[in-house]
C-alpha beads as a LAMMPS data file, in Angstrom:
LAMMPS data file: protein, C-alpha beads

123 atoms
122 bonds

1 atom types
1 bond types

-500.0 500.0 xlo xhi
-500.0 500.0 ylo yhi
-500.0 500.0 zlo zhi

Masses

1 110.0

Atoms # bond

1 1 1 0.000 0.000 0.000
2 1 1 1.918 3.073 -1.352
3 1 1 1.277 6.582 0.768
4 1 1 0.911 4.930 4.203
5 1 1 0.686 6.794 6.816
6 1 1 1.625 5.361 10.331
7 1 1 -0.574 7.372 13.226
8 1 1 1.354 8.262 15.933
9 1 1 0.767 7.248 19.519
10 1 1 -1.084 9.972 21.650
11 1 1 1.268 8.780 24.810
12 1 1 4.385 9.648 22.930
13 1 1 6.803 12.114 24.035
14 1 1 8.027 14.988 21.893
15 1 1 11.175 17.576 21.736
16 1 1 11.439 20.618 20.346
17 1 1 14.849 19.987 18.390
18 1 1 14.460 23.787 16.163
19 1 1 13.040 26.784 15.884
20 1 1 12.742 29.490 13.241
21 1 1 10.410 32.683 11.841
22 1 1 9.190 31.060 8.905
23 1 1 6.453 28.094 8.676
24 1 1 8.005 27.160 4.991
25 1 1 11.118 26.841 6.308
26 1 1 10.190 24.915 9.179
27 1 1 8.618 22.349 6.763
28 1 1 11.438 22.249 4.666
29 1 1 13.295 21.341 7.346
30 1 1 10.796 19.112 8.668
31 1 1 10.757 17.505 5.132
32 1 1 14.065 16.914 5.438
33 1 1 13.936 14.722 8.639
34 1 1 10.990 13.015 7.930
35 1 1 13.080 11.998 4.623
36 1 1 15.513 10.795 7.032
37 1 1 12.263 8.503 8.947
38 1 1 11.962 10.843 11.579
39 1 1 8.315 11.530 12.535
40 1 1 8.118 15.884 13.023
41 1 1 5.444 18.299 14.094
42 1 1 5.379 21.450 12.937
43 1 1 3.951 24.186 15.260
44 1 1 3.807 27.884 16.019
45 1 1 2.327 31.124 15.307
46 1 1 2.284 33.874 13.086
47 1 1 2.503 37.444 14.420
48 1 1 -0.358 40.127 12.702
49 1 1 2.135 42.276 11.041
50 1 1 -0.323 45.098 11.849
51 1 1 -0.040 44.768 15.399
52 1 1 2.615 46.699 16.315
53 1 1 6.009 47.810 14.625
54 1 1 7.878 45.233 15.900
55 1 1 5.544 42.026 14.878
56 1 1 7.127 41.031 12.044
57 1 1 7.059 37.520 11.895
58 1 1 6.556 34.303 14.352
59 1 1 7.849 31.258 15.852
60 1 1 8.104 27.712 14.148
61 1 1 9.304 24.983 15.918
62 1 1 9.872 21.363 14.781
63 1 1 9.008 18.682 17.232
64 1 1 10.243 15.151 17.541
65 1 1 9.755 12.077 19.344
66 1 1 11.941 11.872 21.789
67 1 1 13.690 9.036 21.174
68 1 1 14.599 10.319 18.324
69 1 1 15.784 13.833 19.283
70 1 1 19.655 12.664 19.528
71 1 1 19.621 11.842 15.818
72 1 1 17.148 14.454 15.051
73 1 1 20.044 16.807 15.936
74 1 1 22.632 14.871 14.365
75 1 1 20.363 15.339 10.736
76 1 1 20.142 18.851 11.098
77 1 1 23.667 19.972 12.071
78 1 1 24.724 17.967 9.091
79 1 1 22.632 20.039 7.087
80 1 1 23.424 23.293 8.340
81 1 1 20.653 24.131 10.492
82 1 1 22.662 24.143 13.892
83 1 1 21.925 27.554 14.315
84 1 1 18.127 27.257 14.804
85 1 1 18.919 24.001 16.531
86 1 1 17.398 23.741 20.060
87 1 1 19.574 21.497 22.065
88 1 1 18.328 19.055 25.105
89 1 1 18.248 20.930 28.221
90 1 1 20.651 19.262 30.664
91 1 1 19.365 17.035 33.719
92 1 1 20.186 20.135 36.277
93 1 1 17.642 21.998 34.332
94 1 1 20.434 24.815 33.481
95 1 1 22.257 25.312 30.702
96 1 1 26.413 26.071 30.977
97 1 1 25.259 29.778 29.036
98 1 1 22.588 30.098 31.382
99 1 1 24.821 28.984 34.901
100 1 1 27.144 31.753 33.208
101 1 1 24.856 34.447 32.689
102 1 1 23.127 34.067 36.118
103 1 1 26.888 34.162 38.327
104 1 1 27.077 37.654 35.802
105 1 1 24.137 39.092 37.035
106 1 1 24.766 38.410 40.631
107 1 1 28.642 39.719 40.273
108 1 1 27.307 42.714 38.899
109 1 1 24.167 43.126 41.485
110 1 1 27.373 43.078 44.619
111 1 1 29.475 45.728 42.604
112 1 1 26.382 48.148 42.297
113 1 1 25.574 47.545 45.435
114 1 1 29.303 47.864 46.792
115 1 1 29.287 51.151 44.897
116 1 1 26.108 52.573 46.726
117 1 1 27.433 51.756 50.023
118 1 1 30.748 53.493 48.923
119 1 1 29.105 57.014 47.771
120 1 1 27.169 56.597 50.756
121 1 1 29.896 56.187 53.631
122 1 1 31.681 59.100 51.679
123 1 1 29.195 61.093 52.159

Bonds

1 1 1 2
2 1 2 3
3 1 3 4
4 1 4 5
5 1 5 6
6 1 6 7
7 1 7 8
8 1 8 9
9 1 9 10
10 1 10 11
11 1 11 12
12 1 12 13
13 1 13 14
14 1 14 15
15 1 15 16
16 1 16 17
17 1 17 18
18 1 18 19
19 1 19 20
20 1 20 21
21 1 21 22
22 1 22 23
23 1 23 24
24 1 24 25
25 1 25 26
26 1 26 27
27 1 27 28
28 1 28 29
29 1 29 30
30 1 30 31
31 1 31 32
32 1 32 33
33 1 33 34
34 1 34 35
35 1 35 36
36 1 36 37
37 1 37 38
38 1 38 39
39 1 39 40
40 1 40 41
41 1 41 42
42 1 42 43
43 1 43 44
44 1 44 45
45 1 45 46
46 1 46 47
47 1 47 48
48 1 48 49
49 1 49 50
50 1 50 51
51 1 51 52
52 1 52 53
53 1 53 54
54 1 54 55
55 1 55 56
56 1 56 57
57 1 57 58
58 1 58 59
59 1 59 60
60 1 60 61
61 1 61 62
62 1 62 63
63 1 63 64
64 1 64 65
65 1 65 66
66 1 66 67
67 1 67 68
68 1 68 69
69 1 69 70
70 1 70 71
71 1 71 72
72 1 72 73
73 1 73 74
74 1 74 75
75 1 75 76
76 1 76 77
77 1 77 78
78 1 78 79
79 1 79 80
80 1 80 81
81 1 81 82
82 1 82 83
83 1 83 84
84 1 84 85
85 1 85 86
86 1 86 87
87 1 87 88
88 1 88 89
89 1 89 90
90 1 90 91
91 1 91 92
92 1 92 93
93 1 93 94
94 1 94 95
95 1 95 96
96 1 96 97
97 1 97 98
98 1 98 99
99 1 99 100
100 1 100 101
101 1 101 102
102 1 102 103
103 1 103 104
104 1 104 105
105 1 105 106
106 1 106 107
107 1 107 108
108 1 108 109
109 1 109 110
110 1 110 111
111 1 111 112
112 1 112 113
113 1 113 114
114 1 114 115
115 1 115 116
116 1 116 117
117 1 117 118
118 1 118 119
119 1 119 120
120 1 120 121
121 1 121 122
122 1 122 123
């Protein structure tokens, strides 16, 4: 039976493993891992244009099972989508970027407040 389609269980888990502005992109690249036997979901939104100045587009994001997420990956950095590629999120629930950006903020929330009490003890 040519054109079958195999329905996928309601139980399963999916990833998002990539996200861009553009639907037709996102099922391009879909297309491309389901070429590749990788089941995909396609979802997002598109922002009214007329909104406001600054709506000018969406967000697409290309789901996977999980299971398949590792290869998923694999598929699109070997077709040069790593830069829309969202990677797993580690166990810790943080990120190294994010572990990173969160010591900045508090470094920089002692020196401001170092600096206050300075001005205010030379006062």
């Amino acid at each position: 039976m040519t054109g079958f389609v195999r329905l996928e269980r309601k139980s399963r888990r999916w990833v998002q493993v990539w996200q861009g502005d553009s639907e037709a992109v996102a099922s391009i690249v879909a297309g491309r891992l389901q070429a590749e036997g990788i089941a995909t979901r396609v979802q997002g939104h598109t922002a009214p244009y007329r909104t406001t100045a600054l709506a000018v587009g969406g967000a697409w994001g290309i789901l996977v099972p999980a299971g398949k997420a590792p290869l998923a990956r694999e598929v699109l950095r070997q077709n040069d989508e790593a830069r829309n590629l969202i990677d797993d999120e580690p166990s810790g629930g943080l990120t190294a970027n994010q572990r990173r950006t969160i010591r900045f903020m508090i470094l920089a929330a002692c020196v401001i407040a170092l600096a206050v009490i300075l001005l205010e003890v030379t006062r």
